[in-house]
Every structure is written in C-alpha cells, then in structure tokens.
C-alpha positions as CSV (number, residue, x, y, z in Angstrom):
1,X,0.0,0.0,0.0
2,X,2.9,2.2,0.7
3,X,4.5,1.8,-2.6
4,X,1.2,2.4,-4.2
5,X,0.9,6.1,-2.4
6,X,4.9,6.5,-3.4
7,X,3.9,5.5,-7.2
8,X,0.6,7.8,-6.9
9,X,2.4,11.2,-5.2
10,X,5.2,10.7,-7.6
11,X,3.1,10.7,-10.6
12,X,1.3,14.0,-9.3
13,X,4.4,15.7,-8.7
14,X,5.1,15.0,-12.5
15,X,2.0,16.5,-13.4
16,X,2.4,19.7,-11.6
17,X,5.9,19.5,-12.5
18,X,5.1,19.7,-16.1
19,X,2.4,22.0,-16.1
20,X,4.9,25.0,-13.5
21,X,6.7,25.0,-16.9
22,X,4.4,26.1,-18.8
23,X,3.4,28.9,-16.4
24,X,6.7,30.1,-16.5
25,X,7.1,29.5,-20.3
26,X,3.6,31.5,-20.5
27,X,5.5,34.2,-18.1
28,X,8.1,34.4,-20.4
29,X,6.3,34.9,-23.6
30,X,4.0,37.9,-21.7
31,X,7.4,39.5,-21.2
32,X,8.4,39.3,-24.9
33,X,5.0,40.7,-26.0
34,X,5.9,43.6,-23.5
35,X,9.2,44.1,-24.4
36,X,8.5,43.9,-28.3
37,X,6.1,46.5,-28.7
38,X,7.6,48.6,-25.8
39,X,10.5,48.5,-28.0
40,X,9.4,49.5,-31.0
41,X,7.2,52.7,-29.7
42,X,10.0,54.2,-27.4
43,X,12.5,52.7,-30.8
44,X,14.7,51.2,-28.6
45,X,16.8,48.8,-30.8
46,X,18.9,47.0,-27.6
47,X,15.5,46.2,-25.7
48,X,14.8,44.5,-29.6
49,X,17.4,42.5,-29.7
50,X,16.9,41.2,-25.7
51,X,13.7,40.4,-27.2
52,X,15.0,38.3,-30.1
53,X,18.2,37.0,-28.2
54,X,15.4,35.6,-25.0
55,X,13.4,33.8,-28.0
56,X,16.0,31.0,-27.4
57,X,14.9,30.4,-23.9
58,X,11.3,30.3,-24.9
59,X,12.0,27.7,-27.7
60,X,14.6,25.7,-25.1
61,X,11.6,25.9,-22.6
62,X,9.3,23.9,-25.2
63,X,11.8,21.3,-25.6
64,X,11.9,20.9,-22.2
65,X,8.3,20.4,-21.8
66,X,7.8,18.1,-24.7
67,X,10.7,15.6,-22.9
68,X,8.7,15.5,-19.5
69,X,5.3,15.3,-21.9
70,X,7.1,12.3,-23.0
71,X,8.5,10.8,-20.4
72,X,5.4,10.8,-18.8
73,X,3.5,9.1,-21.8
74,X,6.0,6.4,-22.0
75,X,6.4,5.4,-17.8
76,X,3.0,6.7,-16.6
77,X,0.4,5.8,-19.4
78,X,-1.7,8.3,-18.4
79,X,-5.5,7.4,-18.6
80,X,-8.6,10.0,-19.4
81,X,-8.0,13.0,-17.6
82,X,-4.5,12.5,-16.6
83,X,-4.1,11.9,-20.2
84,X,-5.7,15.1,-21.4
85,X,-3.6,17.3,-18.9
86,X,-0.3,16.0,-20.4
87,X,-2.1,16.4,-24.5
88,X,-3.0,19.8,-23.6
89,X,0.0,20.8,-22.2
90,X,2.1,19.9,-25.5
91,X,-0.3,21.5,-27.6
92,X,-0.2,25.2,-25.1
93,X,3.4,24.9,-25.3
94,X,3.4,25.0,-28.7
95,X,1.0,27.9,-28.8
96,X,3.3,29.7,-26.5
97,X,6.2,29.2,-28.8
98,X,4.5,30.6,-31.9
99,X,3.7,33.5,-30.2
100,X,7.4,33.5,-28.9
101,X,7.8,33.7,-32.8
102,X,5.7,36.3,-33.3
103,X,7.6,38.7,-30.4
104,X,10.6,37.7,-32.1
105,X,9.8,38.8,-35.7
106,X,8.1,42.3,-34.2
107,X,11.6,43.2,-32.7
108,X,13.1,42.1,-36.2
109,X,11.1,44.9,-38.1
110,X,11.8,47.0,-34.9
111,X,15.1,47.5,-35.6
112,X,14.4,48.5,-39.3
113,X,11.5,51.1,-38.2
114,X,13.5,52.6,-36.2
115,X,15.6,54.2,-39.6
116,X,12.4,55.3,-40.9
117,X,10.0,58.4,-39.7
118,X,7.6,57.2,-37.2
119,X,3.5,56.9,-38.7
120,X,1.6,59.5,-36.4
121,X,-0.5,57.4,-33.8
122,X,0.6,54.2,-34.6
123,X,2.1,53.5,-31.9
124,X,-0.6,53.9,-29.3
125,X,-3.0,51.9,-31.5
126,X,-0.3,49.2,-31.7
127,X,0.4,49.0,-27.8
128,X,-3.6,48.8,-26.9
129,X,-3.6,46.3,-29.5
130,X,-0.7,44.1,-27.9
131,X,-1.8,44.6,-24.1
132,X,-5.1,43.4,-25.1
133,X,-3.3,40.4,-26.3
134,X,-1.6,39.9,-23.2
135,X,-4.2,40.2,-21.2
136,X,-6.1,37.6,-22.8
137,X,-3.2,35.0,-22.9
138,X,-2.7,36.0,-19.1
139,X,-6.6,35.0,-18.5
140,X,-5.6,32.1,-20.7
141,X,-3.5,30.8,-18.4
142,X,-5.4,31.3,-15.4
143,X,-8.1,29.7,-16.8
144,X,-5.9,26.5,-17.3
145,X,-4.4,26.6,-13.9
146,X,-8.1,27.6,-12.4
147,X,-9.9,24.6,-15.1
148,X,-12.2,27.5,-15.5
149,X,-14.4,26.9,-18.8
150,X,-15.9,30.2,-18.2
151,X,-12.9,32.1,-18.4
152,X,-11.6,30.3,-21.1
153,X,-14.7,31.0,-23.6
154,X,-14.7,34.7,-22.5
155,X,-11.1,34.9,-24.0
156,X,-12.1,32.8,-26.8
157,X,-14.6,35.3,-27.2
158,X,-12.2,38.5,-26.5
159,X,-10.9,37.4,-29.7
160,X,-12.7,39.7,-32.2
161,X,-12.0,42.6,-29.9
162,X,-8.6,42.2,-31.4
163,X,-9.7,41.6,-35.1
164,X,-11.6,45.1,-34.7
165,X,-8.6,46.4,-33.4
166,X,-6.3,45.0,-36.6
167,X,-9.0,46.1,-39.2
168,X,-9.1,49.8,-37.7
169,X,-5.3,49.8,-38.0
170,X,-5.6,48.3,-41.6
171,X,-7.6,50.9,-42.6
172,X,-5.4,53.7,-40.7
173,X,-2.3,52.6,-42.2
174,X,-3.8,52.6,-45.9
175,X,-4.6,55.9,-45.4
176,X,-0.8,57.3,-43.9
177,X,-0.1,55.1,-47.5
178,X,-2.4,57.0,-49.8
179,X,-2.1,60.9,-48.2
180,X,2.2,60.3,-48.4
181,X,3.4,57.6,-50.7
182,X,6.7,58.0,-48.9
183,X,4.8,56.2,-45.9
184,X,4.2,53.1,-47.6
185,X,7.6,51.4,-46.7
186,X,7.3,51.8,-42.8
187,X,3.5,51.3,-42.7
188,X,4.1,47.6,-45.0
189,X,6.5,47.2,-42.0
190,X,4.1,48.9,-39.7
191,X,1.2,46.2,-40.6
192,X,3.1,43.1,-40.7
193,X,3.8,44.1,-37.4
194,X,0.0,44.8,-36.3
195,X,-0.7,41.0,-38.5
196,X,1.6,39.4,-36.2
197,X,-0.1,40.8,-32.8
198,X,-3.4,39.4,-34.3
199,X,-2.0,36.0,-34.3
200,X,-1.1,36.0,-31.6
201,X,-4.6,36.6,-30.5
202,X,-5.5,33.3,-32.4
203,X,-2.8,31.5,-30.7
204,X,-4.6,32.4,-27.3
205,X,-7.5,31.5,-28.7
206,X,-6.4,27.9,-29.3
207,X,-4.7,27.7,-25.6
208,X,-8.7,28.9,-24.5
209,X,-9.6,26.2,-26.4
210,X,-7.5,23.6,-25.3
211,X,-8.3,24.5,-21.6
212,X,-12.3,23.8,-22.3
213,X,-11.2,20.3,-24.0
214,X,-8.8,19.8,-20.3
215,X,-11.9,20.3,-18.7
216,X,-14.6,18.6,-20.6
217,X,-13.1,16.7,-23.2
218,X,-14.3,18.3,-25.9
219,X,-12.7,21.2,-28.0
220,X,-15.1,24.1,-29.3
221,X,-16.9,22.8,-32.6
222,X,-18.7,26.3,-33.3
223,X,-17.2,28.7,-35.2
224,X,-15.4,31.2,-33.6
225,X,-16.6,34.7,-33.2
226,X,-14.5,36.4,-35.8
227,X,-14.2,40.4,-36.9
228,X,-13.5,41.4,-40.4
229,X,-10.5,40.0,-41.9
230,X,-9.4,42.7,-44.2
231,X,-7.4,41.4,-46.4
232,X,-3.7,43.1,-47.3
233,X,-0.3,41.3,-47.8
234,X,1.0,38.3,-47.9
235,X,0.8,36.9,-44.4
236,X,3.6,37.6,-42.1
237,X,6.8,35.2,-41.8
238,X,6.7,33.1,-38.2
239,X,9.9,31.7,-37.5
C-alpha cells in the first residue's frame, strides 16, 4: 500500500511538474509581447534585440516540456484526464512558442522602423492592441491553472476585440499610405507588425480552447466569433 501512495504522489508531482513549466514559459512569452512593442514605440533597438536574443529560452523551454510530456507518456500511461492534462500541455506549449515567434519577428522589423520616420498614432494603436493580447493569454493561463471553462470561452470570445482592433489599423495605415506615398515602406512594416499581434490573438485563442477540452473533453466545434478580416499582404513570416 505504501508503494502504491509512493507511485501515486510521484506521478502528481510530474504532473504539476510539467504544467509549472508552462506557467513560466507562459510568463516568459508575456514579457516578450511587452518588451517587443515597448520597444518598437519608445524605438529602442537594444531592448529589440533582448527580445530576439530571449526567444532561445522560450524555444529551449518547449523542448523541455515536450521531454517530461514524454516521459510521462511512455512510464505513466496516463488514462482520461491525466491523459488530457499531459495532451493539452504539449499542444499550449506549442501555442506559447508561436507566439514567442511572433515577439521575435516584431523586434526584427523594430530595428528596421527605427531608420524610418515614425507613422503618427501608430504606436498607441499598436500598444492597446498588444496589451489586449496579453491580457487575454494571461486570462488564458489562469483559466488552465483555475480549469475554469468560463474564463476560457470569455477569451475565446475577446478574440474579435482584437480583429476590430487590426482592421481599424488596416484601414489607418492605408490611409498614412495613400495621403504620403513615402509612408508606404514603414506602414508595410508597420502592418506586418500589427498582422503578427493578431496571431497572436489566435494562438490564445487555441490555448482557451485547449483549456475547455482539459476540462470537458471536448474542443469548441462552433465557429469562432471572428471580426472582419481585411485582407492586405501576404501573411507575415513566423519563425
């Protein structure tokens, strides 16, 4: 009986192992959101490259999560919801990672904005934009750590605050392009930028859903509630 409660309060300490990484990896990538668009509105090229230098740690962190997600599979053969904890986890690390990506390429063009003549009011729109992002991958994560489905579908729903937001930059940025042609370099720049913030959005998204499937099994089948998706350029690179 004793080595049964040994076996049992090891396994647990696996699980809560696993899933204190991704809090922290989900620390770490609210930092780089931060830091990414604080640098690009005060144009501060060495907070840029902390940004994209701190990337590693966020893709290292992944690894590290995906060889405990592993482990675990392979010694504990997790069952039902043990086995949804340790699925979920993989698939919100991953999310965390592409958003990681995102940070990253924002400090990229950072450091080539910062040559160019700042677009009037950009930058404010661009920070709301990206603390609203924040915010919801912060309730995200709460959400997971509460098992709060609530929570979860209210960021799932917070979503198309965020395609509002990236539709009234669209349409700002086109018209900085159209009143001064010599505008259309940085605001190209300027909107891949704003493109990338709003997937990160959809990255949260998923990481809402995934917490609803921890919880009851089942991901989201409806459709998500969605703003206008302008269309523009080609979509942004993610690596």
């Amino acid at each position: 009986m004793t080595d049964s409660k040994h076996l049992v309060s090891s396994y647990d300490r696996d699980l809560e192992s696993i899933q204190a990484l991704i809090m922290k990896m989900g620390g770490m990538v609210e930092t780089a959101i931060a830091d990414s668009v604080k640098a690009l509105v005060e144009r501060d090229e060495d907070l840029a490259a902390e940004v994209r230098e701190r990337d590693r740690d966020i893709d290292a962190m992944e690894e590290l999560v995906n060889e405990q997600a592993a482990r675990i599979l392979a010694l504990r053969a997790p069952a039902a919801s043990d086995l949804r904890t340790v699925l979920t986890v993989i698939k919100i690390s991953a999310s965390l990672e592409r958003i990681g990506d995102y940070a990253k390429n924002l400090a990229k063009r950072t450091s080539v904005l910062v040559q160019m003549h700042p677009i009037d009011g950009s930058g404010g729109a661009i920070r709301r934009m990206a603390r609203e992002v924040e915010v919801m991958l912060r309730d995200g994560l709460d959400a997971y750590v509460q098992h709060d489905v609530q929570m979860a579908a209210d960021v799932r729903s917070r979503d198309r605050d965020v395609d509002q937001m990236y539709n009234a930059l669209f349409r700002e940025l086109l018209t900085h392009m159209m009143e001064d042609p010599r505008n259309i370099t940085a605001c190209m720049h300027l909107h891949f930028i704003v493109k990338n913030i709003e997937r990160m959005g959809d990255l949260t998204t998923n990481i809402a859903e995934q917490v609803i499937y921890l919880v009851t099994g089942e991901i989201p089948d409806d459709e998500r509630p969605k703003g206008d998706r302008t269309p523009f350029v080609a979509e942004p690179e993610n690596g």
